[in-house]
N, C-alpha and C positions, 0 to 999 in steps of 0.2 A: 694890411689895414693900419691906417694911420693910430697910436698911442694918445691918451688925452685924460682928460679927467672925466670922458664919458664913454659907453660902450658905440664900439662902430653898428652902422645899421642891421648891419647881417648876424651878428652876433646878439643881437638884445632880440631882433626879429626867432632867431635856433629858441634863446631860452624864452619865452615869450611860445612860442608854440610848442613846446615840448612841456612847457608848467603846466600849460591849460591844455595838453592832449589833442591838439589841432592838425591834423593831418590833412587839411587840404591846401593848406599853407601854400609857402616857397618850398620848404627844406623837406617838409611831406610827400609833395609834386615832385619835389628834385629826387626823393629813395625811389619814390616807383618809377622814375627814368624821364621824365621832365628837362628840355633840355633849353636853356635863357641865354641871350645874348650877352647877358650879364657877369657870365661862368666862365671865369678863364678854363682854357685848358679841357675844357667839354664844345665837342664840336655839336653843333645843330643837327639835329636828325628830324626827318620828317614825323617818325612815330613819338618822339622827344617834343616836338613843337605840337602834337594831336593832343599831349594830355593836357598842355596846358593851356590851348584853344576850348577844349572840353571842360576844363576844369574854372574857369577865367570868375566867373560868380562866385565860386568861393575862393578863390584867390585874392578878388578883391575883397572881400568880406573878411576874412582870416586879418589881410594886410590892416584894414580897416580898427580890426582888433588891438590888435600889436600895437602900431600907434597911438593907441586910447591909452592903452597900457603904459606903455613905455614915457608920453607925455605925460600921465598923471604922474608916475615914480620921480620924473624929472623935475616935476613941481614939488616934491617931496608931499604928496598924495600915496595915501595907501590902496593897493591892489593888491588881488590874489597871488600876484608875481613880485612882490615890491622885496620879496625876502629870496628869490632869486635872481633876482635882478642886481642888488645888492652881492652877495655871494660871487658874481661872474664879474661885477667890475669891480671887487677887490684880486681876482686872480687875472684879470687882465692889467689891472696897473701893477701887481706885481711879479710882471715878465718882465725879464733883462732882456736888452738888443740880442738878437739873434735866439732866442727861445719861443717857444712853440706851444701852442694852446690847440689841444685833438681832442676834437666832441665826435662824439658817436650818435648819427639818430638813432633814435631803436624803435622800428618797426613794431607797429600793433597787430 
């Protein structure tokens, strides 16, 4: 993921759904075995591509979220995330080259 003075999408998307307990997300869809074109390194599965054909309404709705979220913070608007969201792009701009930022979802 590209470094900047903002968080990359997938990452504001992690803290953004895990602030607000949103499991039918990306990363929600992605623990129970959800499987996206988007995902390096995860090959497509038929049973991986059923949850998130099943799941697609809230998928888009969740995403829907995040981006409310994430654009108000970005206006410097306050949200229920705005003190998380803050917190993870101070520890993402302070990564050196070659270091490494490991979030855990954690299953409800």
């Amino acid at each position: 993921m590209a470094a900047g003075r903002d968080l990359p999408h997938d990452l504001a998307q992690f803290v953004v759904e895990t602030a607000l307990k949103l499991d039918q997300g990306f990363w929600g869809l992605l623990a129970r075995g959800a499987t996206f074109k988007s995902v390096p390194g995860r090959r497509q599965t038929g049973p991986g591509r059923e949850i998130v054909t099943k799941n697609r309404k809230s998928l888009d709705l969740v995403e829907r979220i995040v981006n409310r979220h994430v654009t108000a913070w970005r206006m410097g608007a306050a949200t229920p995330v705005s003190t998380a969201l803050d917190v993870m792009l101070a520890r993402w701009n302070d990564l050196k080259i070659g270091e490494e930022l490991r979030l855990e979802w954690s299953s409800r």
